[in-house]
C-alpha positions as CSV (number, residue, x, y, z in Angstrom):
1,X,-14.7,13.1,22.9
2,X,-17.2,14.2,20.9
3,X,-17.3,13.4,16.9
4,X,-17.7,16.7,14.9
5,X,-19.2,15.1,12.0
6,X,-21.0,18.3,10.4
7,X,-17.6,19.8,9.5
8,X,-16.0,16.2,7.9
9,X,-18.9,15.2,6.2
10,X,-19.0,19.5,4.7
11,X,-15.4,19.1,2.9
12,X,-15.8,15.7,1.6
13,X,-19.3,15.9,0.3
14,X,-18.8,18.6,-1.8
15,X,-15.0,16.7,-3.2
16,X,-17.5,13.7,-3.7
17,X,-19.4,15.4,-5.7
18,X,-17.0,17.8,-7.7
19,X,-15.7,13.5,-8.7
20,X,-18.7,12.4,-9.9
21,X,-19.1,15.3,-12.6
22,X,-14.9,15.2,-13.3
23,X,-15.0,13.9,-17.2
24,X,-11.2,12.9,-16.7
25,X,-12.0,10.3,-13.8
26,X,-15.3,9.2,-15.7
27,X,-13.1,8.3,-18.7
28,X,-10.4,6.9,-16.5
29,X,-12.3,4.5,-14.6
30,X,-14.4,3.3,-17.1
31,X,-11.5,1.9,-19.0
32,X,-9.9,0.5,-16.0
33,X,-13.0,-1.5,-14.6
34,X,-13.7,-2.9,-18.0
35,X,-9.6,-4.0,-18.5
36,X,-9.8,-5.2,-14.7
37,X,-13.1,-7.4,-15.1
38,X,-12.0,-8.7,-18.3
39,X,-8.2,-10.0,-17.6
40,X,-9.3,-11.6,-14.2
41,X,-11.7,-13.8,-15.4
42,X,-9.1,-14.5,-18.1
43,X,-6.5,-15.1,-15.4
44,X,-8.9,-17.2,-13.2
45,X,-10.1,-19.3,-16.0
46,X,-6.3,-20.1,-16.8
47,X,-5.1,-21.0,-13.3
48,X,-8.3,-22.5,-12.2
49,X,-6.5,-23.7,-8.6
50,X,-6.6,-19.8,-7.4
51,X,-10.2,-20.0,-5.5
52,X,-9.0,-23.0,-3.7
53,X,-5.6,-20.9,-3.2
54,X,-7.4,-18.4,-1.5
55,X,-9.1,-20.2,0.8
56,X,-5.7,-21.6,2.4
57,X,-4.9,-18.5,2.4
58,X,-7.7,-17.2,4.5
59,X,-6.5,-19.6,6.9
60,X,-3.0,-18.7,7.0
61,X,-3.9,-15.0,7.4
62,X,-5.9,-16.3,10.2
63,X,-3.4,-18.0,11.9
64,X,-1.0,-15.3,11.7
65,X,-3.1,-12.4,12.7
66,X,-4.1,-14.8,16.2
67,X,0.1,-15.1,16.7
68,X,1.3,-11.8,15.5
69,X,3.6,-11.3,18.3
70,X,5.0,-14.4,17.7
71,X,6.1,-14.3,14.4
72,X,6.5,-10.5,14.7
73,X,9.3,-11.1,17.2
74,X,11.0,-14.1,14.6
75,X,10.5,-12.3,11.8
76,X,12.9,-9.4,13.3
77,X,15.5,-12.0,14.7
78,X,15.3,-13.9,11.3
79,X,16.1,-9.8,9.7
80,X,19.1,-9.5,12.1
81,X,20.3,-13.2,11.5
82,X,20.6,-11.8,7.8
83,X,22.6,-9.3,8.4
84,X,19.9,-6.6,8.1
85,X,18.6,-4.4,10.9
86,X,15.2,-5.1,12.6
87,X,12.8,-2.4,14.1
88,X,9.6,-2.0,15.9
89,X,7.1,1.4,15.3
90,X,4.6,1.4,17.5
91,X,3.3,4.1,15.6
92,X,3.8,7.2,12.9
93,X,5.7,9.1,14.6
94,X,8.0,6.5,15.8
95,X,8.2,4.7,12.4
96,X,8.9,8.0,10.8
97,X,11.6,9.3,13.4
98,X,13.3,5.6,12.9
99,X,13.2,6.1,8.9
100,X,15.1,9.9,9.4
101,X,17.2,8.2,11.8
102,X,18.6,5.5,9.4
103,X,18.1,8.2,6.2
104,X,19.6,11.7,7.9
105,X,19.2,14.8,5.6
106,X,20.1,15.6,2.3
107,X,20.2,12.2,1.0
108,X,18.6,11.5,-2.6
109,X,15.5,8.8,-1.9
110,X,14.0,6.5,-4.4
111,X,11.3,5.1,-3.0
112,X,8.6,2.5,-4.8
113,X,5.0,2.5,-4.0
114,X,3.5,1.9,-0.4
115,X,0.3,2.0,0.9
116,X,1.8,2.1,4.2
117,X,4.3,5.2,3.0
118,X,0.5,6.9,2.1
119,X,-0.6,6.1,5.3
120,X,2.5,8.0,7.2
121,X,3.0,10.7,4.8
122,X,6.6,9.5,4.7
123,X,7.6,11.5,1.3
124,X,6.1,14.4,3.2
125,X,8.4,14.2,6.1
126,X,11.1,13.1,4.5
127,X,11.5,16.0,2.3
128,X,10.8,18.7,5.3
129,X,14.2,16.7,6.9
130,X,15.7,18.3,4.1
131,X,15.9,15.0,1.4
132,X,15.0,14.9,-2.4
133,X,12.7,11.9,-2.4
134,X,11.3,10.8,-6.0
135,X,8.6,8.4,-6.2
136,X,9.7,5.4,-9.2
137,X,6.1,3.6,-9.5
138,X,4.7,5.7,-13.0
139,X,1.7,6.4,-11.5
140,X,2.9,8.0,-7.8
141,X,5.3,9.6,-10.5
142,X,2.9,11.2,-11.8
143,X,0.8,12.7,-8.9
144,X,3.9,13.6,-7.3
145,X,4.4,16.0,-10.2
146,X,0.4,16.5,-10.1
147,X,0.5,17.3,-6.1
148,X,-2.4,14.8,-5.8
149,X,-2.9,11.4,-4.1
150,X,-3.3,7.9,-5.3
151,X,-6.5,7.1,-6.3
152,X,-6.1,3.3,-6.0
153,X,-3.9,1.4,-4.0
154,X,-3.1,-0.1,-6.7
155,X,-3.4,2.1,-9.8
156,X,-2.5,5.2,-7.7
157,X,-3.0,7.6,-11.2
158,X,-5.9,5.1,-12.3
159,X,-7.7,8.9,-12.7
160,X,-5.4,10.3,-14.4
161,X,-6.3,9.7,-18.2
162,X,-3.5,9.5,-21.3
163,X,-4.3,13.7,-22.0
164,X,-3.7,14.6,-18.9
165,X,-0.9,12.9,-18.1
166,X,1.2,14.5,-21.7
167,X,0.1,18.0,-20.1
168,X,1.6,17.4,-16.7
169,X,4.9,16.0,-18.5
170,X,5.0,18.9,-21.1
171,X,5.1,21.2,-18.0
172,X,7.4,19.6,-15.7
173,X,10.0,18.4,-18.4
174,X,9.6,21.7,-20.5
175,X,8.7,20.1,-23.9
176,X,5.7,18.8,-25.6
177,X,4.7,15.6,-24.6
178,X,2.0,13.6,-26.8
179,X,-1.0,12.0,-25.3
180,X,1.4,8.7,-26.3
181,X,1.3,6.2,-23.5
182,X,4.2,4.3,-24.9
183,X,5.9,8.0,-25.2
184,X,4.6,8.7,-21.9
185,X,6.3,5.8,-20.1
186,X,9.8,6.2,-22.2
187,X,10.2,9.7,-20.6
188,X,9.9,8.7,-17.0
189,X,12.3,6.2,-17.8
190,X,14.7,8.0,-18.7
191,X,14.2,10.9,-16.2
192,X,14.3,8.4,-13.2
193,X,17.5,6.3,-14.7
194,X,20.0,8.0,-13.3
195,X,18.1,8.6,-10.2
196,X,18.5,4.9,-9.5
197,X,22.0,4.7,-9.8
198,X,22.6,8.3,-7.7
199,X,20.4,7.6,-5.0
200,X,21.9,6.9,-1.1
201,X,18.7,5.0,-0.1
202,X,16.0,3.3,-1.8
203,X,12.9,2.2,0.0
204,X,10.0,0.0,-0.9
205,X,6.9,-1.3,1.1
206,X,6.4,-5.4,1.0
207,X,3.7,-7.8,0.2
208,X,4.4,-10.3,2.4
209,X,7.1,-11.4,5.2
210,X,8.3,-14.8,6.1
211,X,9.0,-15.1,9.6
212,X,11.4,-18.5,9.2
213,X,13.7,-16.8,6.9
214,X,12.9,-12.8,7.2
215,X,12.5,-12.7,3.0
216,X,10.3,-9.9,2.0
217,X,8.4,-10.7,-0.7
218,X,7.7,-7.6,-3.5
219,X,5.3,-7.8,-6.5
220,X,5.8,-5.3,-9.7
221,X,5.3,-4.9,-13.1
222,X,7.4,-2.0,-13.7
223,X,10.9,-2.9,-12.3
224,X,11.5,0.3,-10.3
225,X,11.1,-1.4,-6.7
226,X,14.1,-3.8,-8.1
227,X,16.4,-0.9,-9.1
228,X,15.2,1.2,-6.0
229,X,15.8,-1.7,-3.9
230,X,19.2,-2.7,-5.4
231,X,21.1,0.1,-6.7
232,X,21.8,2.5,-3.8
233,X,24.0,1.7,-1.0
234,X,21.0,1.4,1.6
235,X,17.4,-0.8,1.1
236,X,15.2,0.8,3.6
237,X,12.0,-1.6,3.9
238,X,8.7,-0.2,5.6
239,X,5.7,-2.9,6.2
240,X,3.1,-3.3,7.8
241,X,3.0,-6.1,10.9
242,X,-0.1,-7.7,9.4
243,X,1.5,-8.9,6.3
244,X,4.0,-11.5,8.2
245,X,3.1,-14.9,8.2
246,X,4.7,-17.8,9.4
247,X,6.9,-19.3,6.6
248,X,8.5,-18.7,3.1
249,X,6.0,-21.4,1.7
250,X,2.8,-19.5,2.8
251,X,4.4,-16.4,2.0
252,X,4.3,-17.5,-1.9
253,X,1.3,-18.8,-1.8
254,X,-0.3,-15.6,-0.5
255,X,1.9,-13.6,-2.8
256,X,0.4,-15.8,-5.4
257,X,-3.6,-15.2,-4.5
258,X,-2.4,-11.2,-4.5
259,X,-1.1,-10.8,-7.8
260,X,-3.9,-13.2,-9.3
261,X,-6.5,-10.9,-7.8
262,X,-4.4,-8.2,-8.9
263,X,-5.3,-8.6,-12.5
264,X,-1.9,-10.4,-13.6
265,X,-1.3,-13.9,-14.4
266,X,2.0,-13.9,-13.5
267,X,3.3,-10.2,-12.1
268,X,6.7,-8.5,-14.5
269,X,9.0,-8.9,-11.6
270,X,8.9,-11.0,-7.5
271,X,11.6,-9.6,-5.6
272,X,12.9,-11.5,-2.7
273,X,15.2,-9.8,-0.4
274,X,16.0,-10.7,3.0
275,X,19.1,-9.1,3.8
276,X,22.4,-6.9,2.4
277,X,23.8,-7.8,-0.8
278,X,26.5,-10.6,0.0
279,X,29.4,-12.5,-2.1
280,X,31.2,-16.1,-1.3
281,X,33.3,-15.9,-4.5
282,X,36.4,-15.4,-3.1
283,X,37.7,-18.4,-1.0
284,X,34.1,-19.4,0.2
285,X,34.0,-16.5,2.8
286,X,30.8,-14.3,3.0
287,X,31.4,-10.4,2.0
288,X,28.8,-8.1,2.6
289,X,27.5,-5.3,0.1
290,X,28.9,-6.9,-3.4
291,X,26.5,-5.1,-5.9
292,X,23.6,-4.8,-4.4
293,X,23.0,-2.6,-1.0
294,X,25.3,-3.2,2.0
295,X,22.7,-2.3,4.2
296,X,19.5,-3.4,4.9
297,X,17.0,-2.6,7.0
298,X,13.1,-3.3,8.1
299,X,10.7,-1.6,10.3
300,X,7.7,-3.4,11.4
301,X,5.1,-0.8,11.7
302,X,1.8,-1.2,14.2
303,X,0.2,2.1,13.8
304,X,-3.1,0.8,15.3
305,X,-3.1,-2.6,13.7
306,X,-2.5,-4.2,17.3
307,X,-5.9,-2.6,18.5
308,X,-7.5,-3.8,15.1
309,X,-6.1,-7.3,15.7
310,X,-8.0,-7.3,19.5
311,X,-11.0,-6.1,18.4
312,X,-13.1,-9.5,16.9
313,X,-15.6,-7.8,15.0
314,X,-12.9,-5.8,12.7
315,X,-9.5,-8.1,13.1
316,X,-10.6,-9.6,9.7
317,X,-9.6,-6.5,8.0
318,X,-6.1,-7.4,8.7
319,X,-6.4,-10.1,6.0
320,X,-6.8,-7.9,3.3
321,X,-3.6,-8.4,1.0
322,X,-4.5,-5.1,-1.2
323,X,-5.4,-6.9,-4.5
324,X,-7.2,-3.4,-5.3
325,X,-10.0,-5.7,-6.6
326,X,-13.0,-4.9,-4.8
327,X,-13.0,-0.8,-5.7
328,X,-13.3,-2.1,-9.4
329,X,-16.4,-3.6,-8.2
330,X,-17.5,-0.7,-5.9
331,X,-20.1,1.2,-7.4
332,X,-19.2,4.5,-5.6
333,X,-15.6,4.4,-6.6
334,X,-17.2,3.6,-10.0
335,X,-17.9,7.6,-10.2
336,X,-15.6,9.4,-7.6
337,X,-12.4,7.3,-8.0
338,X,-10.2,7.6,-4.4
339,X,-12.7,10.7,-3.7
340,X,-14.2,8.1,-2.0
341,X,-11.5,7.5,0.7
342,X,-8.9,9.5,2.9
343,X,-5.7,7.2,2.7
344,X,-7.4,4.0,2.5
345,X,-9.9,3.9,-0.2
346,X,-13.4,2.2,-0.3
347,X,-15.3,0.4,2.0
348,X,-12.2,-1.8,3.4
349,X,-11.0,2.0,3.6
350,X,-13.5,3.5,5.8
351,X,-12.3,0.7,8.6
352,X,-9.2,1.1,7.7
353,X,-9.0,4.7,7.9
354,X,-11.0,4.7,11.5
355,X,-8.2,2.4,13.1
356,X,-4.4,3.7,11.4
357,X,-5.3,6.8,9.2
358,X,-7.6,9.6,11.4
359,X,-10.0,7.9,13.6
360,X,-13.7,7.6,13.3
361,X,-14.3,11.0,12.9
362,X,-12.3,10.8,9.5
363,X,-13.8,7.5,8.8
364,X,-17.4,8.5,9.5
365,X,-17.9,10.5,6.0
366,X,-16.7,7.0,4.4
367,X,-18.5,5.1,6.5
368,X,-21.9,6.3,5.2
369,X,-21.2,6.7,1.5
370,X,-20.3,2.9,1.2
371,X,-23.2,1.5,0.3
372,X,-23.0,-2.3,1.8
373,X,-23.9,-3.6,-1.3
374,X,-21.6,-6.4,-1.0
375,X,-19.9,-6.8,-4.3
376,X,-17.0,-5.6,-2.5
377,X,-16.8,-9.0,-0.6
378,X,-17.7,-11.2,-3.7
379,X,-14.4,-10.1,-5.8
380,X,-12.6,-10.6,-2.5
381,X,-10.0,-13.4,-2.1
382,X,-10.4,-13.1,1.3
383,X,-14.1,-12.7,1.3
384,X,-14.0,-9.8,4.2
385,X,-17.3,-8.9,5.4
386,X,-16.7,-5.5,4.9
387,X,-20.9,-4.9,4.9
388,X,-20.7,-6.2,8.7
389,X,-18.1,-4.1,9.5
390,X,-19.5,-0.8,8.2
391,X,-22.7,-1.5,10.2
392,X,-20.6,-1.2,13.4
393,X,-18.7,1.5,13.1
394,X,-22.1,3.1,11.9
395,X,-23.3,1.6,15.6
396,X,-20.2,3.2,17.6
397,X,-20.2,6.8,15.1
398,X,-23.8,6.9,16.6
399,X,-23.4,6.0,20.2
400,X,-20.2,8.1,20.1
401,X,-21.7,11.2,18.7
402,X,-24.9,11.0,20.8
403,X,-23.2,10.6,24.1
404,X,-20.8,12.5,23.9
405,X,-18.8,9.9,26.2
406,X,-14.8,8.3,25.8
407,X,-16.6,5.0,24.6
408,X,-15.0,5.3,21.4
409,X,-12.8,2.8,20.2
410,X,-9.0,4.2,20.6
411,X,-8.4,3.5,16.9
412,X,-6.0,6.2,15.4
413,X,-2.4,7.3,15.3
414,X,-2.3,9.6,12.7
């Protein structure tokens, strides 16, 4: 199968561009990447034991990428011992049809931010089964309304400065909305209040996953994941199998490497769920769904991860616990934001985006804008050699395209 690299490279070189002249992302990011730089090393200097952190963590990642299966298989048996429901995607279309399957159609959906949602277009299909599906986290709030994608994986509206985002609101909630942040903020709140509370099924994404125990682990700032996840009747949980590791312990620690890299201290809010809401109050005997959901279920998604995981020069990848840092300290994202990505953004987005999110031949424009610099790698808790990495999928983009042959890599779902 040959790549046609003339028409991807067209598109995105002129979108890359068009970014690089945008005054709104210019303003954006430069405030971001000068707040980002300057509360990590803050936050580092204050919790000087977070290097040394890291560097366990490497290892657990490590270990648990080399026994995925393993811990793929306890992780689901821990989820059903719970009381919640376990499932296996093998890919999109599989993850997606088990999603409608649990959801059904014209449901209200409150769902928190997920790379992994990004990577399935699961708002997308969702709302063509006939469901009203609002994005909580205040920046996917806001290019839902804006019909845009995230532009972080992190910071999803990170280009979206203050003006903007009071035109966009003064449009959708048909009054004048000041370039307030505070103001900003207060009316999303109040919009997506009674959304919580009217919802049938929330859904959120996860951080991490101890297999012992099945806990999902959930960092946030904004406390949307912990009203999407405990108001309606039905948590719907969507991960990734690369972010289970073996025990609640090393699931902490790795949660705590992520938020410190994250540019918070300490994160607003750590959810821990591992199973429907439950109640022994009444003559010691376990109820389930008191409060909080009374079901629960998680789907372990592979998408291509599996054939990431056997290939040696790229299964590093698969440590990457989305920290966001490193695009801060890419100098193409610098000027063109998320421009510089498909789903997955960056350098660590060009592999990732050749494996789960459109193959090489989607990769291949992303491929060759990263510059292998290498700053990337420095921020990186996990120090990934993403420089190595972009080097050979630059060697199989070439071989590929020259020959013309099925020696490509098998590295896309989607």
């Amino acid at each position: 199968m040959k790549i046609d690299l003339q028409s991807e490279f067209n598109d995105y070189t002129k979108n890359l561009n068009k970014a690089s002249k945008d005054q709104n992302i210019n303003t954006a990011i430069t405030r971001a990447v000068k707040a980002y730089r300057s509360t990590v090393a803050e936050t580092l200097e204050r919790f000087p034991h977070t290097p040394e952190l890291a560097a366990e963590v490497r290892e657990i990642k490590t270990h648990s990428m080399a026994n995925n299966s393993e811990l793929l298989a306890q992780a689901m048996a821990s989820v059903e011992r719970n009381k919640g429901k376990a499932f296996y995607a093998k890919d999109q279309q599989q993850a997606l049809e088990i999603a409608a399957g649990i959801i059904g159609t014209g449901k209200t959906v409150v769902k928190g931010k997920s790379m992994l949602g990004e990577e399935l277009h699961l708002r997308e299909y969702l709302e063509g089964k006939g469901n009203e599906v609002w994005e909580t986290d205040l920046g996917e709030f806001i290019l839902q309304l804006k019909h845009d994608r995230p532009m972080h994986i992190l910071s999803p509206a990170i280009h979206v400065p203050r003006e903007q985002v009071a035109e966009i609101f003064s449009k959708f909630f048909n009054k004048e909305v000041p370039p307030d942040i505070a103001e900003e903020v207060g009316i999303v709140r109040e919009f997506l209040r009674e959304k919580y509370f009217s919802a049938h099924v929330g859904i959120s994404g996860a951080n991490v996953v101890a297999a012992d125990t099945g806990a999902v682990v959930i960092i946030e700032n904004e406390g949307n994941v912990r009203l999407a996840s405990g108001a309606p009747p039905v948590h719907l949980v969507m991960v990734g199998v690369e972010k289970i590791v073996p025990t609640f312990q090393e699931a902490m620690k790795t949660a705590e490497v992520t938020w410190r890299y994250a540019q918070y201290g300490v994160p607003g809010y750590v959810n821990i769920v591992s199973g429907p809401s439950k109640t022994g109050d009444i003559e010691k005997v376990t109820t389930y769904g008191a409060h909080g959901p009374r079901e629960f279920y998680v789907i372990f998604v592979d998408n291509g991860r599996s054939e990431m995981a056997g290939d040696e020069k790229f299964t590093q990848a698969l440590h990457c616990l989305r920290c966001g840092g490193c695009m801060y300290e890419c100098p193409v994202f610098q000027v063109t934001a998320g421009h510089f990505g498909h789903t997955y953004l960056s350098g660590i987005g060009a592999v990732w985006t050749a494996f789960v999110s459109g193959g090489l031949e989607k990769a291949a424009p992303l491929v060759y804008t990263c510059l292998r610099c290498g700053r990337c790698m420095e921020r990186c808790p996990m120090q990934i050699n993403v420089p190595a990495m972009i080097a050979e999928l630059r060697n199989r983009i070439v071989n590929g395209a020259a020959t013309g042959e099925e020696d490509l890599p098998q590295v896309a779902r989607s």
